[in-house]
VEXDREN-2710 file (C-alpha; in Angstrom, 1 decimal):
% VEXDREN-2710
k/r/px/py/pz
1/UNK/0.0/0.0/0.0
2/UNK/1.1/3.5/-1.0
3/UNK/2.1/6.0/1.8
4/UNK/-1.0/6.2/4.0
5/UNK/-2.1/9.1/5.4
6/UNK/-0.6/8.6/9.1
7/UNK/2.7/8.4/8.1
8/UNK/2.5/10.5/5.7
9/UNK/1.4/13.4/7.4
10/UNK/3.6/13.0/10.6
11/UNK/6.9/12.1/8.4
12/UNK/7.2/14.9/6.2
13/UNK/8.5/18.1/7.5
14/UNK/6.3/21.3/7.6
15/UNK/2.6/22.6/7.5
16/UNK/0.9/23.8/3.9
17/UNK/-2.0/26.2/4.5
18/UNK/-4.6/27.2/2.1
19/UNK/-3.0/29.7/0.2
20/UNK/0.0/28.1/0.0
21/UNK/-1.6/25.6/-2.1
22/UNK/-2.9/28.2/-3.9
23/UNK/0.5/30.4/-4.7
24/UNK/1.8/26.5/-5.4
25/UNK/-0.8/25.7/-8.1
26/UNK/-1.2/29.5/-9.5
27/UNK/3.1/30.0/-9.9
28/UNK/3.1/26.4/-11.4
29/UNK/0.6/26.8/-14.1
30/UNK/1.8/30.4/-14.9
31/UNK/5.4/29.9/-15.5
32/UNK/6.9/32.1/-18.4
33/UNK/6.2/30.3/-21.7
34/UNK/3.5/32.9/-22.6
35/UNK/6.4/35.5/-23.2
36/UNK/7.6/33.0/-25.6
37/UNK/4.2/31.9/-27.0
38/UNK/1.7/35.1/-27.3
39/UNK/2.8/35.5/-30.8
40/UNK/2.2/32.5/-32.0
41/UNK/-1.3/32.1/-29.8
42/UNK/-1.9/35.6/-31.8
43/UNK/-0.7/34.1/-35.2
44/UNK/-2.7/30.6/-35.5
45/UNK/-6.2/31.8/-33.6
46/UNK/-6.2/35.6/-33.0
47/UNK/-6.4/37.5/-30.1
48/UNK/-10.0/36.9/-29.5
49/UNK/-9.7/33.1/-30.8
50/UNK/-6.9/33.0/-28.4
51/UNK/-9.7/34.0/-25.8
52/UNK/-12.2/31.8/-26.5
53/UNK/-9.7/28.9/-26.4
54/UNK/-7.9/29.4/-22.8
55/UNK/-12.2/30.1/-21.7
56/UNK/-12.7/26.6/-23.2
57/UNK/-9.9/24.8/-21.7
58/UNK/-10.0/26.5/-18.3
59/UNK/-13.4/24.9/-18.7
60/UNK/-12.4/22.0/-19.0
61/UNK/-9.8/21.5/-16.8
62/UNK/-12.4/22.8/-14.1
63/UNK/-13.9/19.6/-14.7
64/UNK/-11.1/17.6/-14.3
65/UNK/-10.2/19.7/-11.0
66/UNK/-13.3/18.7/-9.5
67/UNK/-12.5/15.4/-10.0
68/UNK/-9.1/15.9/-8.5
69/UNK/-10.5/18.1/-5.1
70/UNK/-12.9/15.2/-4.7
71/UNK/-10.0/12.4/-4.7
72/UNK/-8.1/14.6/-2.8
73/UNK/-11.1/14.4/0.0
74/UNK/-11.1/11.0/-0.1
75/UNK/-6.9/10.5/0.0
76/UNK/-5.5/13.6/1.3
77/UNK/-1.8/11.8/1.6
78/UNK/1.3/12.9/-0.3
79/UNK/1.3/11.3/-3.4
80/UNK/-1.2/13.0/-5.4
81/UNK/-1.9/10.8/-8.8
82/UNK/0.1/8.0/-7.7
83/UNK/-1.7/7.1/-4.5
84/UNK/-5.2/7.5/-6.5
85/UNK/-3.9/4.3/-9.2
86/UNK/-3.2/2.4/-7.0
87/UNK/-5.8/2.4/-4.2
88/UNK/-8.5/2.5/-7.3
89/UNK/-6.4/0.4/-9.9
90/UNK/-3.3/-1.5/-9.4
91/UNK/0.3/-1.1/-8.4
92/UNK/1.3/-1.3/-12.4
93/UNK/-0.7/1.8/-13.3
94/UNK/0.2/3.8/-10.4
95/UNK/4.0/2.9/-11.4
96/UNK/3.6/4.2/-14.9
97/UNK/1.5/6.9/-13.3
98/UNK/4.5/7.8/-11.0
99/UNK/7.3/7.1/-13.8
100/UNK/5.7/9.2/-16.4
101/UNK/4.5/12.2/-13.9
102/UNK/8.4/12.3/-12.8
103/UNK/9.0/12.7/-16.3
104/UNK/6.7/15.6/-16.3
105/UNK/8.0/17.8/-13.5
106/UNK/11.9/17.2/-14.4
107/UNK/10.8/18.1/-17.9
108/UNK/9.3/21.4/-17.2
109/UNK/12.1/22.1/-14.0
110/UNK/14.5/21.9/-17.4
111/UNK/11.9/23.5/-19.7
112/UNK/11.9/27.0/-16.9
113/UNK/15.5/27.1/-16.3
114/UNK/16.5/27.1/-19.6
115/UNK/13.5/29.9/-20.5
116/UNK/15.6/31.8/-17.3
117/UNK/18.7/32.0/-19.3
118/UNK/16.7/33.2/-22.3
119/UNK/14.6/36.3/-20.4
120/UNK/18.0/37.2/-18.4
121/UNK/19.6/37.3/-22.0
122/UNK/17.2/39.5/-23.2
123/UNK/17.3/41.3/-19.8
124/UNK/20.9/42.2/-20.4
125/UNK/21.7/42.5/-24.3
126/UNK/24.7/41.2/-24.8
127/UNK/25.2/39.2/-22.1
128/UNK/25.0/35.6/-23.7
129/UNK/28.6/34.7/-23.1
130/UNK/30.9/32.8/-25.2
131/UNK/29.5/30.1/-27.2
132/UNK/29.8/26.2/-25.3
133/UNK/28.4/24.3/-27.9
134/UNK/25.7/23.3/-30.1
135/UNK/23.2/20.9/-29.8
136/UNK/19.2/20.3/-31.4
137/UNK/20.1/23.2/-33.9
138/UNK/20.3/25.6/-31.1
139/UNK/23.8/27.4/-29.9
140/UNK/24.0/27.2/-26.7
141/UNK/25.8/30.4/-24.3
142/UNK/27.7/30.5/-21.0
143/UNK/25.0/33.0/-19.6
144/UNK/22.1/30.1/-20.4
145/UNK/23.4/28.0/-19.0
146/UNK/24.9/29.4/-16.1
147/UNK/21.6/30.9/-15.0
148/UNK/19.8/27.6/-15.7
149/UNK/22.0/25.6/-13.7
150/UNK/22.1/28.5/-10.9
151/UNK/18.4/28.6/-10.5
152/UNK/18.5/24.6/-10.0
153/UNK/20.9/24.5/-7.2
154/UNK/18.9/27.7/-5.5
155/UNK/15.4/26.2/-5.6
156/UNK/17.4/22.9/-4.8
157/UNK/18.6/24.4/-1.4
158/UNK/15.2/26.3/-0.7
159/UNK/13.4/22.9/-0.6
160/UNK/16.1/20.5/0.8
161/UNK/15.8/23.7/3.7
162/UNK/11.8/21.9/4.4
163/UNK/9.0/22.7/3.3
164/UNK/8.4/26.4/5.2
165/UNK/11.0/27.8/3.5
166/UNK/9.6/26.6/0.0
167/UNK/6.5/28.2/0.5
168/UNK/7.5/31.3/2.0
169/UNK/9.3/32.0/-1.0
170/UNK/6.6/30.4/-3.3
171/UNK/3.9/33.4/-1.6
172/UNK/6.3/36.2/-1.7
173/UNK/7.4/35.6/-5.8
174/UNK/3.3/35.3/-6.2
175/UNK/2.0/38.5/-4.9
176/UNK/5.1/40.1/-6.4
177/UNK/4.1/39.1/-9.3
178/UNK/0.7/39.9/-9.3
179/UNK/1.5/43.2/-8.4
180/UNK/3.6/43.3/-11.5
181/UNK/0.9/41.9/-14.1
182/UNK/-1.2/44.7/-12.7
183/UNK/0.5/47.3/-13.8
184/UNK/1.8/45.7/-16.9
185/UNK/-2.0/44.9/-18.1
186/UNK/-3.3/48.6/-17.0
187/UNK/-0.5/50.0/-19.1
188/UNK/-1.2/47.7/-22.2
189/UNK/-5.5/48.0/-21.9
190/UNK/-5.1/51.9/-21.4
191/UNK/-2.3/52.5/-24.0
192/UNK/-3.2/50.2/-26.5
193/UNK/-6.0/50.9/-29.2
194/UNK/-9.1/48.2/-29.8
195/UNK/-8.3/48.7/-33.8
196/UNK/-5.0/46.8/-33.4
197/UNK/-7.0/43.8/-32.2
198/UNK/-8.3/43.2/-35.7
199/UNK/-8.0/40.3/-37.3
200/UNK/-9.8/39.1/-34.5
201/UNK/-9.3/35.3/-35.5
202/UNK/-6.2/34.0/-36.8
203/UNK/-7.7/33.5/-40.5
204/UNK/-10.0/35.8/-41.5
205/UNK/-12.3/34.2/-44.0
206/UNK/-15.5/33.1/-43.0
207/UNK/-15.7/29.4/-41.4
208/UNK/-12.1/29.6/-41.2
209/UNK/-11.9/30.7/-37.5
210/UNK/-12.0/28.1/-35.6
211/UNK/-9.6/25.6/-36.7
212/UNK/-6.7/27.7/-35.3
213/UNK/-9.2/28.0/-31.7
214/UNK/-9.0/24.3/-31.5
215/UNK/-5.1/24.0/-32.4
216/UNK/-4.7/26.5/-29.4
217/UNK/-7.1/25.2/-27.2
218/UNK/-5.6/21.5/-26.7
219/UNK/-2.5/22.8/-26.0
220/UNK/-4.4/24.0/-22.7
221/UNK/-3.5/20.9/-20.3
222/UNK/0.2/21.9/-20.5
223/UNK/-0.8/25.9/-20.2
224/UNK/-3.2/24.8/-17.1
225/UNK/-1.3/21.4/-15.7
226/UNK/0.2/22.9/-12.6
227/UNK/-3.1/23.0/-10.6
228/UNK/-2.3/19.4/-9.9
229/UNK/0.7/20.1/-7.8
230/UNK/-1.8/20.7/-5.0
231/UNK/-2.4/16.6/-4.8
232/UNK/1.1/16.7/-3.8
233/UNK/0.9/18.9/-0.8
234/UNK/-2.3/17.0/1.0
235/UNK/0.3/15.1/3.6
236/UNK/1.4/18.4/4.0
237/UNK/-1.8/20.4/4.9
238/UNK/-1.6/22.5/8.8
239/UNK/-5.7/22.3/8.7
240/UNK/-7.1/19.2/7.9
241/UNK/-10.6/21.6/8.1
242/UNK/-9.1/22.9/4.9
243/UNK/-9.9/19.9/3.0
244/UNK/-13.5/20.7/2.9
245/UNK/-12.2/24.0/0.4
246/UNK/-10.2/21.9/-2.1
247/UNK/-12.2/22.8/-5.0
248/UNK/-12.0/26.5/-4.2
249/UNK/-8.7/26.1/-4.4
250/UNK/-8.1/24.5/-7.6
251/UNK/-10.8/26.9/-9.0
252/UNK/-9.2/29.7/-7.8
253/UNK/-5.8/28.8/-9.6
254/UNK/-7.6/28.2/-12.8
255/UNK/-10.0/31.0/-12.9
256/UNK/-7.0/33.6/-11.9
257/UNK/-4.1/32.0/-14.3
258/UNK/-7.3/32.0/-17.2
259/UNK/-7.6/35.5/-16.5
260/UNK/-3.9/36.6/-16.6
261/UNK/-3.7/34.5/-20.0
262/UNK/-6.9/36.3/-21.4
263/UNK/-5.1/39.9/-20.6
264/UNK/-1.9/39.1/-21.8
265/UNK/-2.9/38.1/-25.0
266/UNK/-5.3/41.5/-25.4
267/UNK/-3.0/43.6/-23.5
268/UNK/-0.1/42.4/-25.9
269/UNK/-2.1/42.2/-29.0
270/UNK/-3.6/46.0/-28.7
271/UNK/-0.5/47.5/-28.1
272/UNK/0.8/46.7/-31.8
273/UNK/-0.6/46.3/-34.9
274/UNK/-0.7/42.5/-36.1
275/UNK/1.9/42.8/-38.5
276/UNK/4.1/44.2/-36.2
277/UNK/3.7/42.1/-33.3
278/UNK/4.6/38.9/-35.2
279/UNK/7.8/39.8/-36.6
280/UNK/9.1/40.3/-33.1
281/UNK/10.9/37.8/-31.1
282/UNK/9.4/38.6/-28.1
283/UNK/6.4/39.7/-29.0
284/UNK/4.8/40.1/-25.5
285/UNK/7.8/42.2/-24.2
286/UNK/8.8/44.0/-27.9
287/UNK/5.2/45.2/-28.3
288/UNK/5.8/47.2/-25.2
289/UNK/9.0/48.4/-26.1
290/UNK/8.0/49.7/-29.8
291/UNK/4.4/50.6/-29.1
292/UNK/5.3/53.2/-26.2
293/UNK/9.4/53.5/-26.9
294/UNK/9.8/52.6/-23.4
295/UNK/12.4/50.2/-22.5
296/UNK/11.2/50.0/-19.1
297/UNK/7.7/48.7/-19.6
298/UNK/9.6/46.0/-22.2
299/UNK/11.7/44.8/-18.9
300/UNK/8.9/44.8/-16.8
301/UNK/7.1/42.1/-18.9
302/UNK/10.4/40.1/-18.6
303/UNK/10.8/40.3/-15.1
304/UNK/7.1/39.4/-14.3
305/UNK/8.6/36.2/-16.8
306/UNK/11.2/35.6/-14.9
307/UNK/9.3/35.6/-11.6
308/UNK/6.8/33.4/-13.1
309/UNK/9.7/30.8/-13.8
310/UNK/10.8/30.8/-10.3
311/UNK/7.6/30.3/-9.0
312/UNK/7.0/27.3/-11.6
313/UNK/10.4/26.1/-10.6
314/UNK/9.9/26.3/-7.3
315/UNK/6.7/24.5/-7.1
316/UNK/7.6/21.9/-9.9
317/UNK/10.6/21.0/-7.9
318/UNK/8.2/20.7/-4.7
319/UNK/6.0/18.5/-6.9
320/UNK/8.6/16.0/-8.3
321/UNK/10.1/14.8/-5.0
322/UNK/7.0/14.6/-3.7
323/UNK/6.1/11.8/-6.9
324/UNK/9.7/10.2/-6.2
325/UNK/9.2/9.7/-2.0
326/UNK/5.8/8.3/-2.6
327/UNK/6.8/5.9/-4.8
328/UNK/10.0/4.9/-2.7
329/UNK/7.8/4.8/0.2
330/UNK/5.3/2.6/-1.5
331/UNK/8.0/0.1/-2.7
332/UNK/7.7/1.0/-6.3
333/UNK/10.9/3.1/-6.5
334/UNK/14.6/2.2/-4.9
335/UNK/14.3/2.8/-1.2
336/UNK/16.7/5.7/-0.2
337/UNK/14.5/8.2/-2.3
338/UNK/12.2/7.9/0.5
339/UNK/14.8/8.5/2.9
340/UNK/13.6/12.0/5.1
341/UNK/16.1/14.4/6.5
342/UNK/15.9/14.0/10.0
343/UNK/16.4/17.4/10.2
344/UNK/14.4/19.6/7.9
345/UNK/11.9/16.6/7.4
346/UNK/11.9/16.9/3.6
347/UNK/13.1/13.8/1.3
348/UNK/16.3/14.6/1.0
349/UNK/17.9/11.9/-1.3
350/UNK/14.8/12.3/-4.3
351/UNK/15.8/16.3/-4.0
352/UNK/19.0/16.0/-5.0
353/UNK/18.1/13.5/-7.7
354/UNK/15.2/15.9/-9.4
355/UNK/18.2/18.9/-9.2
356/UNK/20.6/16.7/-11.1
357/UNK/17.8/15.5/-13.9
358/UNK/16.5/19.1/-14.2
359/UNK/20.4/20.1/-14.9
360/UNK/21.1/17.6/-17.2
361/UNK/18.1/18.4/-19.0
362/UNK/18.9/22.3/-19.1
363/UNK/22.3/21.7/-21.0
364/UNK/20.2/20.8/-23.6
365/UNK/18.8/24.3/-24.4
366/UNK/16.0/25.7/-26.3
367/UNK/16.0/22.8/-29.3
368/UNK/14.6/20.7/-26.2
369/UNK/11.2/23.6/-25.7
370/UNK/9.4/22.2/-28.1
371/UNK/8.9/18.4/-28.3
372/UNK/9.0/18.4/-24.8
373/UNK/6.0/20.8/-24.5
374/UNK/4.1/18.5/-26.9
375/UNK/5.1/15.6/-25.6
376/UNK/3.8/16.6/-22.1
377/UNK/0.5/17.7/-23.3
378/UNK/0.0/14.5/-24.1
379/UNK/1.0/12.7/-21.1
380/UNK/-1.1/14.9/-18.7
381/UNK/-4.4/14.5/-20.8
382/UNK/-3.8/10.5/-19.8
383/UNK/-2.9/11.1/-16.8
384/UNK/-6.3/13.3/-16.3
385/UNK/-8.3/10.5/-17.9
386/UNK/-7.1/8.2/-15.5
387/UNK/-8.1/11.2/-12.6
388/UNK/-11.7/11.2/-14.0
389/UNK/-11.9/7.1/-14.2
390/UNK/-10.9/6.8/-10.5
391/UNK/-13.2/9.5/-9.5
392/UNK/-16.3/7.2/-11.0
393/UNK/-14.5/4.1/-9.5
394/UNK/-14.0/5.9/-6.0
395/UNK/-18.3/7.1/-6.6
396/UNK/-19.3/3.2/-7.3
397/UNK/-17.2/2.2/-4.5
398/UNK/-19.0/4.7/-2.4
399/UNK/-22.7/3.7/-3.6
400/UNK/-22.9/7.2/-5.9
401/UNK/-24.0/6.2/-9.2
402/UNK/-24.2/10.2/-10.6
403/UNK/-20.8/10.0/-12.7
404/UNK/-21.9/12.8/-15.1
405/UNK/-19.4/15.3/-14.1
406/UNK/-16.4/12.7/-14.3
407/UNK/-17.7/11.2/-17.2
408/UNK/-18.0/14.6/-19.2
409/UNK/-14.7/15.0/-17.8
410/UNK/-13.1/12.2/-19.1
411/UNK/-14.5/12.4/-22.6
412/UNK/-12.7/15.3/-23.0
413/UNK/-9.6/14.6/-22.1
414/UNK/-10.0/11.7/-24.8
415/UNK/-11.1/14.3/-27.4
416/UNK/-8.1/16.8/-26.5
417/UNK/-5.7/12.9/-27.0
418/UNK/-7.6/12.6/-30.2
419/UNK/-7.4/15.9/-31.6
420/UNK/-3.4/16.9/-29.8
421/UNK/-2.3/13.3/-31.6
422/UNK/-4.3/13.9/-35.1
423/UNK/-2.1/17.4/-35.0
424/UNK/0.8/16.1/-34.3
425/UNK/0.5/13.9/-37.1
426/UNK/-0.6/16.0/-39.8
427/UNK/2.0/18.5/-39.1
428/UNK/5.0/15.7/-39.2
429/UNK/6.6/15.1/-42.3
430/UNK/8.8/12.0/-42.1
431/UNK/5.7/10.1/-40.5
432/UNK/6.1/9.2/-36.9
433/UNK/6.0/12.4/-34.7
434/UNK/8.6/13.2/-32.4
435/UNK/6.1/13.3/-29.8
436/UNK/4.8/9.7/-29.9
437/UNK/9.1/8.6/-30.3
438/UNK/9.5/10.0/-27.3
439/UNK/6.3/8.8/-25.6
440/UNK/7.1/5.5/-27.0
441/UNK/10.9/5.8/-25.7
442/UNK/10.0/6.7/-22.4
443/UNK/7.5/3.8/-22.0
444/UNK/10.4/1.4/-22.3
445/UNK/12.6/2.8/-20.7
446/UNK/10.3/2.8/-17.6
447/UNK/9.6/-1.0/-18.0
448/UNK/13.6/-1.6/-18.0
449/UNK/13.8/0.8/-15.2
450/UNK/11.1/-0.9/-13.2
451/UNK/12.7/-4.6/-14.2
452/UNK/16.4/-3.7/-12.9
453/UNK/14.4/-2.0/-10.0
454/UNK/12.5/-5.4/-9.3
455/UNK/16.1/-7.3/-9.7
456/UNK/18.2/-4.9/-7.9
457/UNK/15.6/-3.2/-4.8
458/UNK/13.4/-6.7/-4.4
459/UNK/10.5/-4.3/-5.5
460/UNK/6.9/-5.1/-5.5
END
C-alpha cells in the first residue's frame, strides 16, 4: 500500500495552508512560456480566438479539478496521482503513473531554467557569453546556461531547507508578481487601441476561424497542468478543516491564471498592430518596447517572466520529490528516495536526484522547448483520464451512481488525445512524430527501469 495518510502526514517536514496551495498551483501553471508563446497564440487563432480557447480549456480542466479536489477528499496523503492508481487500480498503473508524472515535472524544471537563461539574455543585451556548444540546432551560451543551472541549485537548497521555506518563497514571488501583471496589463489596456486587435481570429475568411481556436485550445492541459501540484501537498496540509475548500482552491488557480492568460494576450495584441507584433521575437515584451518607446515597460514584462519561472520552478521542484518519496515509500521506486532528512523533514535523497535530472536536461537548451512541450500535453491528458476514471471508480465504490461530471470530464480529455495526436500527425513530415518517439521511448525505458528495479531493490 502506498504511503497512508498517518505516516504521511507525521513524516514529512512542515505545514501547507490554504493559500500556500494556492500560490503553489497558481506560480506552477503560470510559468513564463506565454512570453515566448503570445505570438504564435496571436498568429494561428487571433487575439479573440486565443480568448475563446484558454475560456474553453479552463473549462475543462475545471472539470477535471473537481474530480481531483474530490479524490483529494477522499486520499488527502502525499502522493497526489500516484496514490489515487493504485488504491483505485493497481500497483502497475500507479508505477507508470508515478514514472511518467516524474518525467513531467523534471521536464518542465529543465523547460523553466532554460526559458531563465533566455529572459536574463534578453534582460541584459549582450550578455549571452561565449559560445559552449551546439546541440538540437540551437547554440548554446555561457549566460544560459549558467543561469539555468544556478536557479537549480537555488530552488534545490530552498526545498532540501523543508518545506516552510519553500512556500514562503513560493507566496512572496506570487504577490510580487501579481502586483507586476497589474501594472503591466493597466498600461497595455489603457495604451493600447481596440483597432490593433483586428483580425480578431487568426484566419479571416468566413468558417475559417475556428480551426486555429482548437489547435490552441488542446494545448491548454500543458498551459493549465500545474493546478495538480496541490495533490502533492495533501500530507502536508496544517488544517485538515481545509480539505473541505479543495475545489476552491483549484478553481481559484484556474480562474485567476485563465484571466492573466486572457489579458496578456489582449494587453499584448492591442499595443501593436498585427503585423508588427509577429515579426518580433518577443512579442509580449517587444510590443511594449515599440508601441510606447519605453524600455522599461519592455523589462517589466520580462521580469514578471522571470518571476513566473521561479515560481513554476519552485513549485515543480516541490512536486517531483514529492512523486519520487511516494513511490520509494510505496515500494515502487529504490528505497533511499524515501529516505527524510531527519532534520528539515523533507526527502532529502529524491531532491538531489530531481536537481541533477533538471540540470542535465537544461544543457540541452532551447532545441529541447518544443517536443517536450508537446510531448507533455500528451501525457497529462492521460494522466487526467485516469483522474476522472478513479473519480467514477471511487463514486461506485462509495454507492454514488451520478458519474456525469467525471464522465463529461473524461470524454474530453480523450477528445483533447484525439485531436493533440491527429495534429501532431498532420503537421510531421517524415511520418512518426517526435512526440509519440518520445512517448514511446519513455514507455520502455520505464519498463527496463522498473525490471532492474525489481532485480536490484526486491521491488513489488
Amino acid at each position: 500500500m502506498l504511503v497512508n495518510a498517518q505516516p504521511a502526514s507525521c513524516e514529512l517536514g512542515g505545514s501547507i495552508g490554504r493559500f500556500q496551495l494556492f500560490s503553489l498551483a497558481f506560480g506552477a501553471i503560470l510559468g513564463a512560456g506565454w512570453i515566448v508563446a503570445v505570438g504564435d497564440w496571436v498568429r494561428i487563432a487571433g487575439p479573440i480566438g486565443t480568448v475563446c480557447a484558454f475560456l474553453a480549456g479552463a473549462s475543462v480542466l475545471s472539470l477535471i479539478a473537481a474530480c481531483y479536489a474530490e479524490l483529494g477528499k477522499l486520499y488527502p496523503v502525499t502522493g497526489g496521482e500516484v496514490v489515487y492508481a493504485e488504491r483505485l487500480f493497481s500497483r502497475g498503473v500507479a508505477y507508470y503513473t508515478g514514472w511518467f508524472l516524474a518525467i513531467v515535472y523534471v521536464s518542465v524544471c529543465a523547460f523553466s531554467a532554460i526559458s531563465l537563461g533566455w529572459i536574463i539574455e534578453a534582460l541584459a543585451p549582450g550578455s549571452s557569453g561565449p559560445l559552449l556548444y551546439t546541440i538540437l540546432g540551437q547554440e548554446i551560451h555561457c549566460m544560459g546556461v549558467a543561469t539555468g543551472l544556478a536557479a537549480i541549485v537555488l530552488v534545490w537548497a530552498v526545498n532540501h531547507s523543508g518545506v516552510r521555506t519553500a512556500t514562503k518563497l513560493q507566496d512572496g514571488l506570487t504577490v510580487t508578481m501579481i502586483v507586476a501583471f497589474v501594472a503591466f496589463v493597466i498600461a497595455g489596456l489603457t495604451a493600447g487601441t481596440a483597432a490593433n486587435l483586428h483580425p480578431w481570429f487568426g484566419n479571416a475568411a468566413p468558417g475559417a476561424h475556428w480551426p486555429g481556436v482548437v489547435q490552441v485550445f488542446v494545448t491548454s492541459p500543458f498551459w493549465f497542468s500545474g493546478f495538480a501540484v496541490v495533490s502533492q501537498a495533501l500530507g502536508e496540509q496544517e488544517h485538515s478543516a481545509e480539505r473541505r475548500s479543495l475545489g476552491s482552491v483549484f478553481l481559484a488557480a484556474i480562474g485567476v491564471a485563465c484571466l492573466f492568460y486572457c489579458l496578456v494576450v489582449l494587453a499584448t495584441a492591442a499595443a501593436l498592430p498585427r503585423e508588427k507584433l509577429l515579426v518580433l521575437n518577443l512579442p509580449a515584451a517587444g510590443a511594449f518596447a515599440s508601441a510606447f518607446n519605453s524600455t522599461w515597460l519592455a523589462k517589466l514584462v520580462l521580469i514578471i517572466g522571470l518571476l513566473g519561472l521561479l515560481i513554476a520552478l519552485n513549485a515543480i521542484f516541490y512536486s517531483a520529490t514529492r512523486v519520487l518519496f511516494a513511490l520509494a515509500r510505496g515500494g515502487l521506486f529504490p528505497e533511499p528516495l524515501g529516505h527524510l532528512n531527519a532534520r528539515t523533514g523533507t526527502p532529502s535523497v529524491a531532491c538531489l536526484l530531481v536537481a541533477l535530472l533538471s540540470a542535465l536536461g537544461t544543457v540541452l537548451g532551447r532545441g529541447a522547448i518544443e517536443p517536450l512541450v508537446d510531448a507533455t500535453a500528451i501525457v497529462l491528458s492521460g494522466i487526467y483520464f485516469m483522474i476522472c476514471i478513479a473519480t467514477v471508480r471511487a463514486r461506485r465504490r462509495s454507492g454514488i451512481h451520478a458519474v456525469l461530471l467525471p464522465g463529461m470530464a473524461a470524454l474530453c480529455t480523450v477528445l483533447l488525445i484525439g485531436t493533440t495526436l491527429s495534429l501532431a500527425w498532420q503537421s510531421s513530415p517524415h511520418g512518426v512524430p517526435l512526440e509519440v518517439k518520445l512517448l514511446a521511448i519513455a514507455t520502455g525505458l520505464g519498463l527496463v527501469f522498473r525490471l532492474w528495479s525489481q532485480d536490484r531493490w526486491n521491488l513489488a
